[in-house]
C-alpha positions in Angstrom: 84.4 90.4 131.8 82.8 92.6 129.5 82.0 96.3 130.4 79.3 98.1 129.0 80.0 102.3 128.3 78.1 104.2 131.3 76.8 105.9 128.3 74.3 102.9 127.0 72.9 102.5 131.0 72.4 106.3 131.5 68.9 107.7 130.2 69.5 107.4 126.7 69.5 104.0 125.9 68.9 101.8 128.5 66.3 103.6 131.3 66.9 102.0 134.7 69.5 99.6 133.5 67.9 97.0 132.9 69.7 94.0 132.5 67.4 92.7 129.3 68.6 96.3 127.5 71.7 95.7 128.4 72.4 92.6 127.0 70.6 93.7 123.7 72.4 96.5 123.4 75.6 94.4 123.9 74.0 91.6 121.6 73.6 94.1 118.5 77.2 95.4 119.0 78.8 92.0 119.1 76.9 91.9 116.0 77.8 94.7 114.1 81.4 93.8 114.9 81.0 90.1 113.9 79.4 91.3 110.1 82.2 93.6 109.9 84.8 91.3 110.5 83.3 88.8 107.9 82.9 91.4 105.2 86.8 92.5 105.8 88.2 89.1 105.6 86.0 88.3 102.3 87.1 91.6 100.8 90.8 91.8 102.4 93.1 88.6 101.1 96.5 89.3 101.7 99.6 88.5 99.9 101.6 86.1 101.0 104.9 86.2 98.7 106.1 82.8 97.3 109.5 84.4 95.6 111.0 87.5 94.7 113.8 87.3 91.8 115.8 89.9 90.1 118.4 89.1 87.5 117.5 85.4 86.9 117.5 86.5 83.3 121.0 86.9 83.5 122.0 84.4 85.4 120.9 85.4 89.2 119.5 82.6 91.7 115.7 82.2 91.4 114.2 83.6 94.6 117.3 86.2 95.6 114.6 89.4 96.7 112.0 87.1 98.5 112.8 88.4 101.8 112.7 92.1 100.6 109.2 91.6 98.6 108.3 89.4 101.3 109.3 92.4 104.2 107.6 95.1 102.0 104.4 93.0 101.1 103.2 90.1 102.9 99.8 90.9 104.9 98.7 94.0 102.2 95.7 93.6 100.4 98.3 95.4 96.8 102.0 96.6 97.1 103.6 98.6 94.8 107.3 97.0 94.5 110.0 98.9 92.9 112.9 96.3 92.9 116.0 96.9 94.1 119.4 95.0 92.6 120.3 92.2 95.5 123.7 93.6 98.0 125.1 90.1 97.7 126.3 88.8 94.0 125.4 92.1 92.0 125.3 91.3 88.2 127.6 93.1 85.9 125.8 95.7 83.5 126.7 94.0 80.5 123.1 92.1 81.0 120.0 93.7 81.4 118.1 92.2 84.7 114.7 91.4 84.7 112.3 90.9 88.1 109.6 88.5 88.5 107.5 88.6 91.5 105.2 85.4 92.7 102.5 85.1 95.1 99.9 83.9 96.4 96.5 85.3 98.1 95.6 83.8 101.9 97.3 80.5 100.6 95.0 80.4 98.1 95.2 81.5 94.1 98.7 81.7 92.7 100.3 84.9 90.9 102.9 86.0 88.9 104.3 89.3 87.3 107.2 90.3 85.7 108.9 93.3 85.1 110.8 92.6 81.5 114.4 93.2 80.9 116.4 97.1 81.3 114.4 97.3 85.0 114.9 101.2 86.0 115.6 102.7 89.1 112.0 103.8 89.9 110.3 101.1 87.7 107.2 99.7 89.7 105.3 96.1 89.8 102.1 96.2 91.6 100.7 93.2 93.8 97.2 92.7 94.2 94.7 90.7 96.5 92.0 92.5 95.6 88.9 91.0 93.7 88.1 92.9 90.7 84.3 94.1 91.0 82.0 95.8 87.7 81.4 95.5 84.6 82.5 92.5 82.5 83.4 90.7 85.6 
């Protein structure tokens, strides 16, 4: 059952509590949080990671970071990622490791960025959902 705040029956906006106010009042809120809810999910597509790879330049499995990109991304609307080399099957320095990031947006459009070869320690890739809005778009 659905409560109303005692606030909305007192004197200020529903006099004598009247059932027709009440209902209104409830009506207009269910509303409000209805529009809301629709504008969010138009403006908020989240990112679903598809793969995660670092090193496959030099050698290292396609898709050895998804479930670290995936941990630190999935459901954001962007995500900086600053990749991380993989515990398991570390490359040896003599190559320099690149990292390529895929996803996609509500299971919808398909992405893909790429960090290029020599990847520092504090290098960042940044995921994004987010429809660009202004000029030229």
């Amino acid at each position: 059952m659905i409560s109303v705040p005692k606030y909305w029956i007192g004197k200020k906006i529903c006099p004598g509590r009247s059932i027709r106010c009440v209902l209104a009042v409830l009506a207009v809120s269910v509303g409000f949080v209805l529009a809301a809810s629709l504008e969010a999910k138009a403006q908020g597509r989240t990112i679903n990671i598809v793969s995660g790879s670092y090193g496959q330049n030099c050698g290292a499995l396609h898709g050895n970071v998804t479930r670290d990109v995936a941990h630190r991304c999935n459901g954001r609307t962007t995500c900086e990622y600053s990749p991380r080399a993989p515990r398991e099957g570390r490359l040896a320095g003599a190559c320099s490791n690149d990292f390529v990031a895929e996803w996609r947006c509500d299971s919808a459009e398909f992405h893909t960025a790429a960090l290029g070869p020599a990847v520092k320690w504090g290098d960042t890739l940044v995921l994004s959902c987010v429809s660009e809005r202004g000029a030229g778009k």
